[in-house]
C-alpha positions as CSV (number, residue, x, y, z in Angstrom):
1,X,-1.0,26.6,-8.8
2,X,-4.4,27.1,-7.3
3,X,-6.4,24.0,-6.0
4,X,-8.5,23.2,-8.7
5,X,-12.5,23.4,-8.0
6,X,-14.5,20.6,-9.0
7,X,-18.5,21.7,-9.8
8,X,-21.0,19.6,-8.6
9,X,-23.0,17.7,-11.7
10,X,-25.7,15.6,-12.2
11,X,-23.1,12.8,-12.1
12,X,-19.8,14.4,-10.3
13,X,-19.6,15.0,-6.5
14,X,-17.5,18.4,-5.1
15,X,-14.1,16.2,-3.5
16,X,-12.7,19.4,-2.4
17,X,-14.2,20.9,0.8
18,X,-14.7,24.6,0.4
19,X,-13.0,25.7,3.6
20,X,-9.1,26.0,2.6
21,X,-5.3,27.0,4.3
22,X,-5.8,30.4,4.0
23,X,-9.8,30.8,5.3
24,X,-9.7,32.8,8.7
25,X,-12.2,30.2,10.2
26,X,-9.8,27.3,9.9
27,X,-8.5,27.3,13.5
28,X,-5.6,25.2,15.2
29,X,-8.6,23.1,16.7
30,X,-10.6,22.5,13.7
31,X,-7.5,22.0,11.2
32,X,-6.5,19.6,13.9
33,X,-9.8,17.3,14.4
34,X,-9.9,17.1,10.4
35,X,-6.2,15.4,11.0
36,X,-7.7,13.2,13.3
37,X,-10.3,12.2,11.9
38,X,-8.9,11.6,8.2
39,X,-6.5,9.5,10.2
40,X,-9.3,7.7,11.9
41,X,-11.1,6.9,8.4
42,X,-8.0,5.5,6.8
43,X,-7.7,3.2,9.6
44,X,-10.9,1.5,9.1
45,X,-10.4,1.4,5.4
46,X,-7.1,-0.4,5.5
47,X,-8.5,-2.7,8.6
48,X,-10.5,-4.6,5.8
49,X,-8.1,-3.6,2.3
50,X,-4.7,-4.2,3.3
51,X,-5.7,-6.8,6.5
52,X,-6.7,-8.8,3.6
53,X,-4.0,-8.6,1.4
54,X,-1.3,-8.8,4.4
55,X,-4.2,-11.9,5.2
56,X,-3.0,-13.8,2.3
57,X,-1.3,-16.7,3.6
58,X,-3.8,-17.3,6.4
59,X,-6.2,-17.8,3.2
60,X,-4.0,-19.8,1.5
61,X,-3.7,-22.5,4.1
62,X,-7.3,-22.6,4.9
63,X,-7.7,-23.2,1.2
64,X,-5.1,-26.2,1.2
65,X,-6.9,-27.8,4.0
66,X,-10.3,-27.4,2.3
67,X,-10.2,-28.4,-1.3
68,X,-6.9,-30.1,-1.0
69,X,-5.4,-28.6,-4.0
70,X,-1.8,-28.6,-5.0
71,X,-0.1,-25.2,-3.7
72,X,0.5,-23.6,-7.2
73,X,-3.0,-23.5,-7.9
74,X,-4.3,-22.8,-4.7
75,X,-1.4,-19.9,-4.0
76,X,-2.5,-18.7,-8.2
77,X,-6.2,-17.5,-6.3
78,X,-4.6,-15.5,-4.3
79,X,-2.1,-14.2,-6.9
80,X,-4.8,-12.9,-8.6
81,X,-6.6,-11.4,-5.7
82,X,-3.4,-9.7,-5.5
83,X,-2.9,-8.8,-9.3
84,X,-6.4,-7.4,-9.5
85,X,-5.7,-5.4,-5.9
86,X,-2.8,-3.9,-7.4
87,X,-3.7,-3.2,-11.2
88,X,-7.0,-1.0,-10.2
89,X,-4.6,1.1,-8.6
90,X,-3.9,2.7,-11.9
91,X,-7.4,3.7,-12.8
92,X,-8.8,4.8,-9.2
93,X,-7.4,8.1,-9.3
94,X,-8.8,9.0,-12.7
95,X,-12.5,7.4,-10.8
96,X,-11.9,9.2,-8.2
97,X,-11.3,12.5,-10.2
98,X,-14.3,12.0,-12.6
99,X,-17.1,10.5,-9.6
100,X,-16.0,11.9,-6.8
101,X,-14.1,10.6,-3.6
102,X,-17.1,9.4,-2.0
103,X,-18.7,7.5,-5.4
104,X,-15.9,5.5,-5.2
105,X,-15.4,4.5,-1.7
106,X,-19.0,3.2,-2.0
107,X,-18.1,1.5,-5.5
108,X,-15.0,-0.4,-3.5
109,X,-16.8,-1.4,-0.2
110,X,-19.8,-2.7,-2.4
111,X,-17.0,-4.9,-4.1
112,X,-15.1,-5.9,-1.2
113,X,-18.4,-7.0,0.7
114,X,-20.0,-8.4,-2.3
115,X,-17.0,-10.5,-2.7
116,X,-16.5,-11.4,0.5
117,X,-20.5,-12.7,0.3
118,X,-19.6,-14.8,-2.6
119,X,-16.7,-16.8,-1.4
120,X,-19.0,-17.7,1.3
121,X,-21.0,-19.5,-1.5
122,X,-18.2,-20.8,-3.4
123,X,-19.1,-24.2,-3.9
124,X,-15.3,-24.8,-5.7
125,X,-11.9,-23.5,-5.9
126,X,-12.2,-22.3,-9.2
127,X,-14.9,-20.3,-8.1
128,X,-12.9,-18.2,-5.8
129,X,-11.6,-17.0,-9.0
130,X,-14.7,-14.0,-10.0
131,X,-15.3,-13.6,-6.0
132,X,-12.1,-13.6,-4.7
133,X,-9.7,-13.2,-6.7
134,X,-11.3,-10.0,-9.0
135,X,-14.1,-8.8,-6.9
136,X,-12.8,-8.7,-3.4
137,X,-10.0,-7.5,-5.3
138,X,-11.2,-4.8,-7.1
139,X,-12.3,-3.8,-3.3
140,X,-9.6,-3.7,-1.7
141,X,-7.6,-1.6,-4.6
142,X,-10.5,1.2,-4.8
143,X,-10.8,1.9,-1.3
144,X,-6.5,1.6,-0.5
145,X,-6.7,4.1,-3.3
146,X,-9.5,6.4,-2.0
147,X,-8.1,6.3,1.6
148,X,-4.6,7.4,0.0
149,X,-6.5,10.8,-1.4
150,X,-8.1,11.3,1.7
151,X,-4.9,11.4,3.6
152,X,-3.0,13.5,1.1
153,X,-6.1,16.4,1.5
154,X,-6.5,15.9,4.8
155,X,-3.3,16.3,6.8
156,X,-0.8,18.7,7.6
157,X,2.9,18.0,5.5
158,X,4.8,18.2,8.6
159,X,3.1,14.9,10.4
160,X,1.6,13.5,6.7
161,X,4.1,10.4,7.2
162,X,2.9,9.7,10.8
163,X,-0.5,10.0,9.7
164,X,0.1,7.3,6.8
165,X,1.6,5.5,9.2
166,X,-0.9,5.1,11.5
167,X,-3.1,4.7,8.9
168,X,-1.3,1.7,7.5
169,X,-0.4,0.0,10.6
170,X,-4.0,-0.9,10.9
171,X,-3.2,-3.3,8.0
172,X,-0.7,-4.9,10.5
173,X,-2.7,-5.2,13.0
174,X,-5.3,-6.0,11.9
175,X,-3.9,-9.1,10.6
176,X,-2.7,-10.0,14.1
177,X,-6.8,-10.9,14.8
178,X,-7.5,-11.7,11.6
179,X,-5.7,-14.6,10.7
180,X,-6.5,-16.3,13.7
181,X,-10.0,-15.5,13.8
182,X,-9.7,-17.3,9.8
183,X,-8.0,-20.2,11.1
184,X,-10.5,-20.8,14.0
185,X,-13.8,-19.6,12.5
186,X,-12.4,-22.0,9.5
187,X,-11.6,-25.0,11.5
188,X,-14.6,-25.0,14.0
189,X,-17.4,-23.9,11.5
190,X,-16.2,-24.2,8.1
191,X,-14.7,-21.8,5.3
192,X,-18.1,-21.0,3.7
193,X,-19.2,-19.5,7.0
194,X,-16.3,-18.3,8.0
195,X,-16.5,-16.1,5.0
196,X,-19.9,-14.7,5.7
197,X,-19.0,-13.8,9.3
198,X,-16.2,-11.6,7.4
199,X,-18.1,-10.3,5.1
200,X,-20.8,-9.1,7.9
201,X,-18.1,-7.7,9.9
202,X,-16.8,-5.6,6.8
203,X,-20.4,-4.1,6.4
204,X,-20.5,-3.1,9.0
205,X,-17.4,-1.1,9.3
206,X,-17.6,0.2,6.3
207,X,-20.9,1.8,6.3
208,X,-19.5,4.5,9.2
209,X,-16.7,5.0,7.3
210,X,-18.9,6.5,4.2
211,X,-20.8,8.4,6.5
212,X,-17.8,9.8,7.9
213,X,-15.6,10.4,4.2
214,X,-19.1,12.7,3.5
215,X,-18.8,14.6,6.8
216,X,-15.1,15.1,6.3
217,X,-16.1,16.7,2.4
218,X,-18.6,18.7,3.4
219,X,-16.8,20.1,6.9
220,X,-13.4,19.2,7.1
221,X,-10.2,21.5,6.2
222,X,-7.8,20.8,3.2
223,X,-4.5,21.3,3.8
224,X,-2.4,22.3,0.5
225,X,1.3,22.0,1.1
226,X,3.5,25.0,1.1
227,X,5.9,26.4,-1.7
228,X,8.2,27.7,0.5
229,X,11.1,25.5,1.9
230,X,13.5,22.7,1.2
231,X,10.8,20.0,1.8
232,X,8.5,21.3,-0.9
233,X,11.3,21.9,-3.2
234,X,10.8,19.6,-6.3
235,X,12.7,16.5,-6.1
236,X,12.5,15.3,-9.6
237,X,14.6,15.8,-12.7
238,X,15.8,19.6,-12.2
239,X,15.8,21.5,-15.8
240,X,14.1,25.3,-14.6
241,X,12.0,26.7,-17.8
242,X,11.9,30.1,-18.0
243,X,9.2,30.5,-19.3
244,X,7.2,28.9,-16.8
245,X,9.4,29.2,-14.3
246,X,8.8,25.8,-13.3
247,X,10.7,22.3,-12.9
248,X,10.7,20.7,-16.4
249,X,10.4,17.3,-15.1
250,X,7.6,18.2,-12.7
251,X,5.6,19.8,-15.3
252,X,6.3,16.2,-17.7
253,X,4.7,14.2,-14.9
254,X,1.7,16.4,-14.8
255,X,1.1,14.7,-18.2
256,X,-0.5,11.4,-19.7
257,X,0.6,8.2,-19.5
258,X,3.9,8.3,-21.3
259,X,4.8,11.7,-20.3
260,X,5.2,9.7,-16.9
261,X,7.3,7.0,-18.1
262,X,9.7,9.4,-19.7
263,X,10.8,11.2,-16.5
264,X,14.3,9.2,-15.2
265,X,13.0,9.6,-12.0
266,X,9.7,7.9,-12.3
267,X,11.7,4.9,-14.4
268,X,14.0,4.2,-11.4
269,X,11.5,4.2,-8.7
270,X,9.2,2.0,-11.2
271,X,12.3,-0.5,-11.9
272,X,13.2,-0.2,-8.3
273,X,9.7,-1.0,-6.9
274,X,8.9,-4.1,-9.7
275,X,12.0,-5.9,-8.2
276,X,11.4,-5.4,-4.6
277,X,7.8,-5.9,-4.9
278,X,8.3,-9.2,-6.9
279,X,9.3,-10.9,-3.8
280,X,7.3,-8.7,-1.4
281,X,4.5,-11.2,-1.1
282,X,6.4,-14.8,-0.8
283,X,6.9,-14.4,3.3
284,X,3.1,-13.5,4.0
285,X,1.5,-16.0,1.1
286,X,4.8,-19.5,2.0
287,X,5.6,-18.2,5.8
288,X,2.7,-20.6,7.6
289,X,3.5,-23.4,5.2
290,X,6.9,-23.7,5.6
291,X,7.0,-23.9,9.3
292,X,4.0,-26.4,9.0
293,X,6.5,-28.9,6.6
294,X,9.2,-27.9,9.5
295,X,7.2,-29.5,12.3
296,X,5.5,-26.3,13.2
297,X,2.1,-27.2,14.6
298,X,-1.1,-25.6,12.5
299,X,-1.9,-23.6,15.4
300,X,1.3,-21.8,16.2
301,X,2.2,-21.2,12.3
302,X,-1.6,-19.7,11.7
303,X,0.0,-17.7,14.6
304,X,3.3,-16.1,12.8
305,X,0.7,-14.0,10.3
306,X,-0.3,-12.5,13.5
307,X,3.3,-12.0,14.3
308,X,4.3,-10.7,10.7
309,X,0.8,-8.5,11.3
310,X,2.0,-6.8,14.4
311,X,5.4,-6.1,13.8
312,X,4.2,-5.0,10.5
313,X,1.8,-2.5,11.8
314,X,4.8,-1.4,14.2
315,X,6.9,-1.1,11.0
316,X,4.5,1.3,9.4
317,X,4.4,3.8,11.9
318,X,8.2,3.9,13.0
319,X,9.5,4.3,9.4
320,X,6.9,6.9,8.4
321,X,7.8,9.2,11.2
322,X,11.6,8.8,10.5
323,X,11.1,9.9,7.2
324,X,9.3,13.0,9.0
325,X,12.1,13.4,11.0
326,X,14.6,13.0,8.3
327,X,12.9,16.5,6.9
328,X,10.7,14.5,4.3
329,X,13.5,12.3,3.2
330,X,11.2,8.9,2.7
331,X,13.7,7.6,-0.3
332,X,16.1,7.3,2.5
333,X,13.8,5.0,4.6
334,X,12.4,2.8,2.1
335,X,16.4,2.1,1.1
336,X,16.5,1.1,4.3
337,X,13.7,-1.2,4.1
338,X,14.3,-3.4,1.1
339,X,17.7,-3.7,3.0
340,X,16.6,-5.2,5.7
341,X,13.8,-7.3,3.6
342,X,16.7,-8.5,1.3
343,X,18.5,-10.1,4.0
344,X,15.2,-11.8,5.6
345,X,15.2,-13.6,2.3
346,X,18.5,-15.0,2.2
347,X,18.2,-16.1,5.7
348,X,14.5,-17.7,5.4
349,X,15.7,-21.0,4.0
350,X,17.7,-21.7,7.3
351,X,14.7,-21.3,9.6
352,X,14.4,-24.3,11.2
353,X,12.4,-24.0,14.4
354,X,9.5,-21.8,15.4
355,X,11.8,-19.8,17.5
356,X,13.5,-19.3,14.6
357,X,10.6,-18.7,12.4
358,X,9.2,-16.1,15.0
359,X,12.3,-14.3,15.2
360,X,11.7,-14.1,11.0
361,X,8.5,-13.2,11.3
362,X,8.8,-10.3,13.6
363,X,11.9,-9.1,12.1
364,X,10.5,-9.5,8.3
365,X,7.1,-7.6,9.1
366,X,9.0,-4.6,10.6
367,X,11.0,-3.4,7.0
368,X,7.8,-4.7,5.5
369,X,5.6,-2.7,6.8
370,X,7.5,0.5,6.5
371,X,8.0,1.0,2.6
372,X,6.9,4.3,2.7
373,X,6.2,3.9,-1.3
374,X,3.4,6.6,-1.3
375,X,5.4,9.1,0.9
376,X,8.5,8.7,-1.8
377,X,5.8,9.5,-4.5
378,X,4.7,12.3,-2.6
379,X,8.1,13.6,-1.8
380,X,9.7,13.2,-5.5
381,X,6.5,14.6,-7.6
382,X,4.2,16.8,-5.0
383,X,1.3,16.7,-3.0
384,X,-0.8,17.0,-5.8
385,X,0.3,14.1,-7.9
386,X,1.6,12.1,-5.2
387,X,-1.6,9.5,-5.8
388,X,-1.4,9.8,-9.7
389,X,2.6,8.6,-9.2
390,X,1.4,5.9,-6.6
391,X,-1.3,4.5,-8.8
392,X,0.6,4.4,-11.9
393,X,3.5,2.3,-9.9
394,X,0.3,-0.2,-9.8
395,X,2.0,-1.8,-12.8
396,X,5.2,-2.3,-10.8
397,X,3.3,-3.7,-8.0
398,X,1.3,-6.5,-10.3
399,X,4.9,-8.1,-10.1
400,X,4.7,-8.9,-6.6
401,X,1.4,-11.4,-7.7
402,X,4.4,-13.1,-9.6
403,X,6.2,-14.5,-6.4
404,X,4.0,-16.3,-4.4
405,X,2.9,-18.8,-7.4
406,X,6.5,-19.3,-8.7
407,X,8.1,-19.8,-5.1
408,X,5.4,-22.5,-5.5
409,X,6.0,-23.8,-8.0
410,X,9.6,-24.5,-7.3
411,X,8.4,-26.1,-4.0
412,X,5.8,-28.8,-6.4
413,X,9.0,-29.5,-8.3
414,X,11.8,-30.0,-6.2
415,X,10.0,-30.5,-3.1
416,X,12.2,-27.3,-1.3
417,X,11.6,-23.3,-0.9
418,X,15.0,-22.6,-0.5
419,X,15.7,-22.0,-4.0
420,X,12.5,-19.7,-4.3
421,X,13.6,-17.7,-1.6
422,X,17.4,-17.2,-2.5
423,X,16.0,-15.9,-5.7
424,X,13.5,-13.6,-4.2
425,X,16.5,-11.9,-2.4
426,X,19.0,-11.4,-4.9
427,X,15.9,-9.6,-6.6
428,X,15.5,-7.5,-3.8
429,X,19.5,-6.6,-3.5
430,X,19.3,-5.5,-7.5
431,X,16.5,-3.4,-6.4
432,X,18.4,-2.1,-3.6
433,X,21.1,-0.6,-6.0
434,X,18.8,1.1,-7.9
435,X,16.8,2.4,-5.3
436,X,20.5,4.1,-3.7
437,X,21.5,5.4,-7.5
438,X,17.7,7.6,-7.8
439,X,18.5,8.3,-4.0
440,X,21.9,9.9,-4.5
441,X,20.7,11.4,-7.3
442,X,17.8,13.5,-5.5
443,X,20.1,14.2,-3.2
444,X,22.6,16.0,-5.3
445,X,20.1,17.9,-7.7
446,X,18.9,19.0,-3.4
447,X,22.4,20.4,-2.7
448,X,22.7,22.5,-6.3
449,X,19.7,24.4,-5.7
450,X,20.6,24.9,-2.1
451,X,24.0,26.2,-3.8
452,X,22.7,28.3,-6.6
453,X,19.0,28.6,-6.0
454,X,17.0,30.4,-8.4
455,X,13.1,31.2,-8.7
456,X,12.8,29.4,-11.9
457,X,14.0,25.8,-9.6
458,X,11.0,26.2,-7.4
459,X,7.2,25.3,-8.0
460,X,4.0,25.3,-6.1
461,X,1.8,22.9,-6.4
């Protein structure tokens, strides 16, 4: 299928560059530098969008210690901030596709900023709600979303999952100076102004980065992935239609909304993903807190975010590029993952000291951060529908706003997080089961073309 060309309008931007794979003038060099520099984008887009989601927890304390709320309500603003982050995932790609790429990274950073502004002048908890919780938001969702296209034009198959990786570490560690920048810039000057120093500092990252998304349009080289070979073989549902010699399944998912929800694949990684991701936020958002009630000291457990932010950011990169190695197999690896998340969970509760709670926290933010979610999307429905896939799993990942507020909740009742946590890992396992059932299945539907292949089993996208 050719790369379809979008015509400049009075009110849509070009979002394909017009040099492409096949142009003579796209040299090792050049195809190379657009690599980087799509890399080097991302990276400053998910140093403010996902710092701040991974940044959670080190908001959620400063919060407790400012208004003094009780930690449902005050863990329920960031819930939202996370619901809202997560639900605009489903509707970026359809901005994106209408207002161009570049529209809508200025339409997230104006958000984000904005937002950031307002909780500077909060003047209540309840008004985090509109600045925090929906437009900061709404920020950070756009622009994870925008990044995600850029890196899916932008760089070669072969090293795509060491480039999201990279990419996505700078979430990880990012938080490692983030959280104790909060903490301090909280405690010595105050919340408000703590706020406005971030929102500043955003600003001012951001504003390069738009520059540079528009000079990567208008110069840089799009890399459409290859029909030939087993890694661009479909993954999904195999039923070959001769008519248009295409995978039935493939050509479902290229549909609307329900065509998406109809495709057994698509239903197990969604039912997979709301399960894991319904616990994915309780260690990030409860983590500090705990080890504070445990006799941590403020200091040191503001100090296992940056921890959980490292070893995240580590996480991100090493799992990406074993899925690269693994020739593309990212289902594997984020099997592997949720594993290893799962039994963090069940051993939470008996962390006791903040050896303990370091050895967590390191161990915790490496399967984490490498849940190679997009990559899976990418390698079960195609470069080309590898963002549509990752934004409609949006309303799998509005679950994980669940945990965080009900983990706390059980801790205002009974007075104890092991409960919370024990329940956030047997979630996890369930979703591990599923996860290794759509995994075997891929796997097998792999070996019967490689045994029978036929040219009506193959597409291009």
């Amino acid at each position: 299928m050719k790369v379809p060309e979008m015509k400049a309008t009075g009110t849509m931007e070009p979002t394909m560059p017009k040099i492409v794979t096949d142009a003579p003038e796209a040299t090792r060099l050049h195809r190379l530098s657009t690599a980087v520099c799509a890399t080097v984008l991302c990276i400053l887009t998910l140093l403010w969008s996902f710092t701040l989601y991974l940044s959670n927890g080190a908001v959620f304390t400063a919060l407790l210690d400012e208004y003094n709320a009780n930690r449902a309500k005050t863990a329920f603003i960031g819930s939202i901030n996370e619901f809202v982050f997560l639900l605009t995932y489903v509707p970026t790609p359809a901005l994106i596709q209408r207002f161009g790429l570049l529209t809508a990274y200025m339409l997230g950073s104006v958000l984000l900023v904005g937002g950031l502004a307002g909780n500077g002048v909060a003047a209540s908890l309840d008004m985090w709600i509109p600045t925090h919780g929906f437009a900061v938001g709404m920020g950070m969702g756009i622009l994870y979303m925008a990044q995600l296209d850029v890196i899916y034009k932008f760089t070669p198959r072969s090293h795509r999952g060491l480039c999201v990786g990279l990419a996505a570490s700078a979430g990880g560690f990012g938080t490692m100076f983030l959280s104790p920048c909060l903490h301090y810039l909280a405690t010595e000057y105050g919340l408000p102004n703590a706020m406005r120093v971030l929102a500043a500092s955003a600003a001012a990252t951001l504003v390069p980065v738009l520059v540079g998304v528009r000079m990567l349009q208008q110069r840089g080289h799009y890399f459409k992935d290859s029909a030939n070979g087993k890694s661009d073989q479909c993954r999904s549902t195999i039923a070959a239609s001769s008519e248009s010699g295409r995978c039935q399944a493939c050509k479902s998912v290229r549909g609307g909304l329900m065509q998406w929800f109809t495709n057994i694949d698509f239903l197990l990684l969604f039912l997979g993903s709301v399960l894991y991701l319904a616990g994915f936020s309780v260690p990030f958002v409860h983590l500090a807190s705990l080890a504070r009630d445990r006799g941590v000291n403020p200091a040191d457990a503001a100090g296992l975010l940056s921890i959980f932010g490292t070893f995240n950011g580590i996480g991100r990169i090493l799992f990406s590029r074993l899925g690269d190695l693994l020739g593309g197999a990212y289902l594997r690896v984020y099997c592997i993952t949720v594993l290893g998340n799962s039994i963090m969970m069940f051993l939470l509760p008996w962390c006791q000291s903040y050896e303990h709670f370091t050895a967590f926290a390191a161990c915790c933010g490496l399967f984490a951060g490498g849940r190679p979610i997009s990559l899976v999307c990418g390698e079960l429905f195609g470069q080309e529908q590898a963002s549509k896939a990752y934004g409609l799993l949006g309303f799998a990942f509005v679950f994980s706003s669940l945990g965080a507020p009900l983990v706390g909740h059980v801790y205002d009742v009974i007075g104890s997080y092991e409960g919370g946590f024990i329940s956030v890992g047997v979630l996890m396992a369930a979703s591990l089961l599923i996860l290794l059932g759509l995994d075997w299945k891929v796997r097998r539907q792999a070996r019967d073309l490689e045994e029978a292949p036929r040219e009506g089993d193959r597409f291009s996208v």
